[in-house]
C-alpha positions as CSV (number, residue, x, y, z in Angstrom):
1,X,-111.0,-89.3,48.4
2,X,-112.0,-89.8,44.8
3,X,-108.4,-91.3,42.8
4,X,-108.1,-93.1,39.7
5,X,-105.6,-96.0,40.0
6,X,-102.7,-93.8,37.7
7,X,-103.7,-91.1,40.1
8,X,-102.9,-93.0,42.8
9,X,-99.6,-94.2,41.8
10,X,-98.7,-90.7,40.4
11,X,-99.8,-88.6,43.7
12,X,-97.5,-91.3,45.7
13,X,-94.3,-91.4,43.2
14,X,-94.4,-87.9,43.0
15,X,-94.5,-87.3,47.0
16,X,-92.4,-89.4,47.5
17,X,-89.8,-88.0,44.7
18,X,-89.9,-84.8,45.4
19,X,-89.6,-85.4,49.3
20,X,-86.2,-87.5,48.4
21,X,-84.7,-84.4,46.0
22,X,-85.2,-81.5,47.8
23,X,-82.0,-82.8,50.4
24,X,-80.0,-84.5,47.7
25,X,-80.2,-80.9,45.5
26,X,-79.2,-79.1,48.7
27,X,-76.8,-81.9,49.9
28,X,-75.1,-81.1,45.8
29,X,-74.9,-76.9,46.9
30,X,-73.7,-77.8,49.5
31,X,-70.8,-80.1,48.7
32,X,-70.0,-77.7,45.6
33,X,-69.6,-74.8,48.4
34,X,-67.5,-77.3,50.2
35,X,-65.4,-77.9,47.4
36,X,-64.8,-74.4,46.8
37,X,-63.8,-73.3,50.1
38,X,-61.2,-76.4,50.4
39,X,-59.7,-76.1,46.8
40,X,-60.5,-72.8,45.9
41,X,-57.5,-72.8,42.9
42,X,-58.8,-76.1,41.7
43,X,-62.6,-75.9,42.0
44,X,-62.8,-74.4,38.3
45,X,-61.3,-78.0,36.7
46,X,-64.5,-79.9,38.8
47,X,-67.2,-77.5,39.0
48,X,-68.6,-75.9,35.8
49,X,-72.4,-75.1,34.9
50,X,-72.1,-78.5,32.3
51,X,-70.8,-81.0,35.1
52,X,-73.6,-78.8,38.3
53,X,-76.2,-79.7,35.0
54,X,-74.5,-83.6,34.9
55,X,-75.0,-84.0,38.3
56,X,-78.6,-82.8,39.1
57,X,-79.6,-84.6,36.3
58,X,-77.9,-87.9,37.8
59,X,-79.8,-87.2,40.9
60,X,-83.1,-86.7,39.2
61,X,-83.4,-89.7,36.8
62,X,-81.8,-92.0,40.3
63,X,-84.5,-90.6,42.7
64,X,-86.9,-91.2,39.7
65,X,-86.1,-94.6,38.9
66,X,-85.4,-95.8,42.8
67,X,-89.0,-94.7,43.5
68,X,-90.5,-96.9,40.4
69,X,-91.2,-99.6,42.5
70,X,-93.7,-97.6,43.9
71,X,-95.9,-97.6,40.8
72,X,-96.2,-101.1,40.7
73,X,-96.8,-101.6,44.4
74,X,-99.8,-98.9,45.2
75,X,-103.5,-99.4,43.5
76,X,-106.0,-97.7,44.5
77,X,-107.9,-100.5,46.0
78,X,-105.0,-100.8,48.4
79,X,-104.6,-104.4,50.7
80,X,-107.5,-105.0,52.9
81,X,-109.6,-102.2,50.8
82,X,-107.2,-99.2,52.3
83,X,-107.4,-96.5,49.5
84,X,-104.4,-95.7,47.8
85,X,-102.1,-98.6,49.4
86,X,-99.6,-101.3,48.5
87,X,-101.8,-103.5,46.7
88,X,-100.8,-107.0,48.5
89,X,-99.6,-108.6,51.7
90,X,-96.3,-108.8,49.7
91,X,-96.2,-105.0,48.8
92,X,-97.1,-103.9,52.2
93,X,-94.3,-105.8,53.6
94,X,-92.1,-104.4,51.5
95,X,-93.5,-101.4,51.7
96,X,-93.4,-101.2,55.6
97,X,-89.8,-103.7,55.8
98,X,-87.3,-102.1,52.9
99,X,-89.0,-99.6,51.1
100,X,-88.6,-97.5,54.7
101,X,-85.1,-97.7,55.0
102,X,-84.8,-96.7,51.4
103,X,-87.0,-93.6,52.1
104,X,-85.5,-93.2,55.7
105,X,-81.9,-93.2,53.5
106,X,-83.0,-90.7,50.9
107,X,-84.9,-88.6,52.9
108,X,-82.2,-88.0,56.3
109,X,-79.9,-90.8,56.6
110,X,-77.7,-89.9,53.6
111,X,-78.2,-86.1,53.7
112,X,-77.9,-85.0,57.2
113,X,-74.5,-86.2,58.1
114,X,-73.1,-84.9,54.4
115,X,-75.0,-81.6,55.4
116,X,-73.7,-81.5,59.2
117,X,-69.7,-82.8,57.7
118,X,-69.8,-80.0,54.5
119,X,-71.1,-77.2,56.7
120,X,-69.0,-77.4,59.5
121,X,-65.9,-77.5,57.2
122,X,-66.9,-74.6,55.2
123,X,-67.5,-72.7,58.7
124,X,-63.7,-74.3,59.9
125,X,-61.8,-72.8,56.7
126,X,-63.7,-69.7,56.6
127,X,-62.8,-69.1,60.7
128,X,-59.2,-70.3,59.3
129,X,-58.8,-67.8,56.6
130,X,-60.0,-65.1,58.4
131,X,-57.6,-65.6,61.2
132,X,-54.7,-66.3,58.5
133,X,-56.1,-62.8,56.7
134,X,-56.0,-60.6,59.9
135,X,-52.4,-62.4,61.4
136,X,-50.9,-61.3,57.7
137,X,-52.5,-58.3,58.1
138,X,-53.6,-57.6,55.2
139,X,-54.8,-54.6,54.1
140,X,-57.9,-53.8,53.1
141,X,-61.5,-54.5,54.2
142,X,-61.7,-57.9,55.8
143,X,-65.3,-59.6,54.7
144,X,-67.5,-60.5,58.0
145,X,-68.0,-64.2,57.7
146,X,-69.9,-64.7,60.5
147,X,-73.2,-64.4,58.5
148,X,-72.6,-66.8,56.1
149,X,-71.4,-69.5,59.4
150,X,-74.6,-68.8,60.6
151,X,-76.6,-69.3,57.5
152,X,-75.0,-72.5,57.1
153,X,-75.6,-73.8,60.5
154,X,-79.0,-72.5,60.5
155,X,-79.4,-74.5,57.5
156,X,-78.3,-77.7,59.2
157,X,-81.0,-77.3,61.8
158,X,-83.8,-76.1,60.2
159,X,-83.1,-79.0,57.5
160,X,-83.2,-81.3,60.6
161,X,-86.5,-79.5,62.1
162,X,-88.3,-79.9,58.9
163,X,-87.2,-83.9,58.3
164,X,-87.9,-84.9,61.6
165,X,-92.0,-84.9,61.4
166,X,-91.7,-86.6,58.1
């Protein structure tokens, strides 16, 4: 594999941001769907287009600037002439000893349990309204929520099939 050095360091930062955004921007869905099944009269004060616009922008420039590290540490002539690796002894270590548990963290060990917690109470109050709905009984159409129970769970474990080879 033919790589300039800034190609090296750019393919790398770029996997390796995009691998860590894709679950925080679904992990942000998710907890705004959360927060508007729990306070559905008060979700309009928190969540507006500006402050969804706020917070994926938060996201973006963290996940960019946590992963800067690894434009210092890869070179293409990576440690013991390995192709696009850590660069040193010292990178490599850190590489292999914290910069794992910082990937590990941003990748499954921050989103899955927020994913799991917000989908599970979004399925609990929609079970809850629906029963509260049909014991009123009020008229009118009652809405199926057993579709979107099921797209949420099925998001949880296809999120978790997808992570776990990485």
């Amino acid at each position: 594999m033919l790589l300039s050095n800034l190609g090296c360091k750019a393919r790398v930062y770029l996997a390796f941001c995009s691998t860590h955004l894709s679950p925080l921007l679904i992990v942000a869905v998710t907890l705004e769907r959360t927060a508007c099944v729990l306070f559905p009269h008060k979700v309009r004060l928190g969540c507006s287009p500006r402050n969804a616009g706020l917070i994926i922008v938060t996201i973006v420039l963290a996940v960019f600037g946590i992963n800067i590290i690894l434009l210092v540490m890869y070179d293409v002539n990576g440690y013991k002439g390995v192709k696009c690796a850590p660069s040193t002894k010292e990178y490599y270590d850190l590489n292999d000893y914290v910069y794992f548990w910082i990937d590990f963290t941003l990748t499954f060990g921050l989103p899955f349990p927020q994913l799991l917690i917000g989908n599970v109470i979004i399925v609990v109050e929609l079970a809850r309204s629906r029963s509260r709905r049909q014991r009123m009984n009020i008229s009118g159409q009652l809405r199926d929520t057993r579709p979107l129970s099921i797209l949420m769970i099925s998001l949880c474990v296809l999120f978790l099939l997808t992570i776990i080879p990485l």
